[in-house]
C-alpha positions in Angstrom: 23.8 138.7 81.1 21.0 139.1 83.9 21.0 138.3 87.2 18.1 136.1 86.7 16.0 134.1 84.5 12.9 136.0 83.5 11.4 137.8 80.7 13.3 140.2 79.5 11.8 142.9 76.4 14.3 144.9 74.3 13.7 147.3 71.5 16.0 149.0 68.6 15.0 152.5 69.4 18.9 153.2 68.8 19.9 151.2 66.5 21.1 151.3 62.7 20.8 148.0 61.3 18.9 144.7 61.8 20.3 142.3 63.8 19.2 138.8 64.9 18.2 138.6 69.4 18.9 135.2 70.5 17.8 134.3 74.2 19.3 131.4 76.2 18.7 129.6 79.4 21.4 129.5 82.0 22.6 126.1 80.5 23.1 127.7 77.1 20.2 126.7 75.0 18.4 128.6 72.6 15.1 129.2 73.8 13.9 132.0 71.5 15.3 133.5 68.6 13.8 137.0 67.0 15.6 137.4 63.4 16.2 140.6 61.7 14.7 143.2 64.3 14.3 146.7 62.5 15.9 149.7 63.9 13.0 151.8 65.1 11.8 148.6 66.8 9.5 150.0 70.1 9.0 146.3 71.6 10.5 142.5 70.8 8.9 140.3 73.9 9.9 136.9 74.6 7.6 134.5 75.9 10.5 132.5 77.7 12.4 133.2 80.5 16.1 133.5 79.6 19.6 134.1 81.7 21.4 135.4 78.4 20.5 137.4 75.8 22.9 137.7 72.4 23.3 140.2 69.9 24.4 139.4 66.6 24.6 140.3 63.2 22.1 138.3 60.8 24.8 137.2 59.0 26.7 135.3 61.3 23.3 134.0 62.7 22.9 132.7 59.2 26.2 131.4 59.0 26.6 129.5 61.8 23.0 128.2 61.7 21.9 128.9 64.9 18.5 127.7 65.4 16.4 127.0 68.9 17.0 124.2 70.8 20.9 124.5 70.2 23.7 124.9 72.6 26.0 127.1 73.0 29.1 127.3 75.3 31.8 130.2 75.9 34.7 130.7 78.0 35.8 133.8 79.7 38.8 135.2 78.5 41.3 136.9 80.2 
């Protein structure tokens, strides 16, 4: 979560395995989506500016089918 839409760069310096980057606007939608990011990745830069920015596992991007222009919602739990 950040505190404010913009552009917001990440890189896989750290990490093991791929994994899928999925920004959203503050509504929820998928504005940009950056699929199977390397580890040893210096720079991913979005061209959008997001509120949200997801993590997941390619896999469960490919299984849900999550494409730009969808919508997602959550709830807080407690």
């Amino acid at each position: 979560v950040f505190d404010s839409d913009g552009i917001y760069p990440i890189h896989s310096n750290f990490v093991k395995a791929e994994f899928d980057a999925i920004y959203l606007s503050s509504d929820g939608e998928a504005l940009e989506i950056f699929r199977r990011i390397p580890p040893n990745t210096s720079l991913v830069m979005p061209t959008k500016k997001a509120r949200y920015l997801l993590e997941l596992p390619p896999e469960l991007t490919d299984r849900l089918k999550i494409a730009e222009g969808d919508k997602m919602e959550w709830k807080k739990i407690r």
